[in-house]
N, C-alpha and C positions, 0 to 999 in steps of 0.2 A: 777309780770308781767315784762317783760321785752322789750316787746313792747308797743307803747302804740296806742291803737285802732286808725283807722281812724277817723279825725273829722275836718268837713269843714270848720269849723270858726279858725282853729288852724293855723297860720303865721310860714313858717318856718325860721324867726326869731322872734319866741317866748324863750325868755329866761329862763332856768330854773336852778334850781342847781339839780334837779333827772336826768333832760332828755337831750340828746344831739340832735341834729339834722343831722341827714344823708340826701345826694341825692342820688336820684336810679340812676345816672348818670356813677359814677363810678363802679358800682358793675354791671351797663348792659353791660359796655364793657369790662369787664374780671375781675377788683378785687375784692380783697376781702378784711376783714379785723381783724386785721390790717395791716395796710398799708406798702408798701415796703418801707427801711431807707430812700431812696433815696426822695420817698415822702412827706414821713412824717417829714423828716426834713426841706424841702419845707414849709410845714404849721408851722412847731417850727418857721423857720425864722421869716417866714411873718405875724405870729400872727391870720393869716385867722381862719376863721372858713370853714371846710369844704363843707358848705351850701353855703358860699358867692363864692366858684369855678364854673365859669360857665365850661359846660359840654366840651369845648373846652381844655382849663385850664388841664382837667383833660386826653384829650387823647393826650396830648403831655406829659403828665408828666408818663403813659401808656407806650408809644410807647417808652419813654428814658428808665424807665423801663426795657422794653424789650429787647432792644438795648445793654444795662448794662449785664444784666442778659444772653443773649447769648454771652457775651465777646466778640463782636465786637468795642464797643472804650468804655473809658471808663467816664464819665462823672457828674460833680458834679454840686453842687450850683455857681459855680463859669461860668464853662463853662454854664448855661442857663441863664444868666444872661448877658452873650456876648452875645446870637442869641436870647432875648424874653425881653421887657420891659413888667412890672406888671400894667394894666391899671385897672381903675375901668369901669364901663360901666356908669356913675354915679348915681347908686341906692346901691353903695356898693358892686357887684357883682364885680366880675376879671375874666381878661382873657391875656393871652398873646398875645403881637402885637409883631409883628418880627420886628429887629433893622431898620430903614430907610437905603437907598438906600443898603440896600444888600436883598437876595432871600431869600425867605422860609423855613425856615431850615427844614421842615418836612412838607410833602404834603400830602392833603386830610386829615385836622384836623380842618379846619377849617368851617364846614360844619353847617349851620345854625340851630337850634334845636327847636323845636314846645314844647310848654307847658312843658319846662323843670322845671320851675319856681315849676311847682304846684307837682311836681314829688322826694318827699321825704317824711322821716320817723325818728320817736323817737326812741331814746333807752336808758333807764335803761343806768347813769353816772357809777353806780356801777357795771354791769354788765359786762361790755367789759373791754379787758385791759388798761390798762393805762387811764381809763374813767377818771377819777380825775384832770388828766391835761389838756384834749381837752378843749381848748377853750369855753367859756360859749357865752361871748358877741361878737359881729362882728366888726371887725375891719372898723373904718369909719375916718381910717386916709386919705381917698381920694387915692393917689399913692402912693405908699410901697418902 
């Protein structure tokens, strides 16, 4: 199996070394996986676990994405790191706060999200590519 069945008593941070933990979060608003370089090297930095992204998190990192990919600028680790501090919300979760006294660098992302928390799924380490590296435990170093 490569899913593993819904079940309500299951935390998604339950640790496992079979199962990974996914959010429906990024896969409802466009991706899929695996994840674009640009992402995913995002998570190699930061040690996150995909779970610990809140849904914000993940449509800026989307929208650079896209911005990338239709070769309008071009944009690394480097440049999101000038327009986004890595905050925890402090239960471990992340999200990006945009640098103090300067604007928003992407508008309409930051949109408040209802029951995101309870809104993910396992999958089979061995199944997916590169399962073996994704992150098992959640990063609880506080700020990144």
């Amino acid at each position: 199996m490569i899913f593993r069945p819904f079940d309500s008593l299951m935390k998604s941070d339950c640790k496992s070394d079979a199962w990974v933990t996914f959010p429906a979060a990024p896969f409802q608003i466009g991706f899929s996986y695996p994840f674009p370089a640009f992402t995913q090297s995002f998570f190699t930095l930061t040690g996150l676990c995909y779970i610990q992204a809140m849904p914000m998190l993940w449509r800026v990192l989307f929208t650079l994405e896209q911005i990338t990919e239709h070769g309008c600028i071009d944009i690394g680790l480097s440049e999101l790191s000038h327009m986004y501090n890595l905050v925890s919300d402090g239960s471990h979760h992340f999200l990006f706060k945009h640098k103090p006294q300067k604007p928003h660098p992407l508008l309409k992302v930051t949109k408040n999200d209802t029951n995101w928390r309870n809104q993910f799924f396992f999958v089979r380490i061995d199944s997916i590519p590169n399962g073996n590296y994704l992150p098992k435990k959640w990063n609880t170093q506080g700020r990144i």
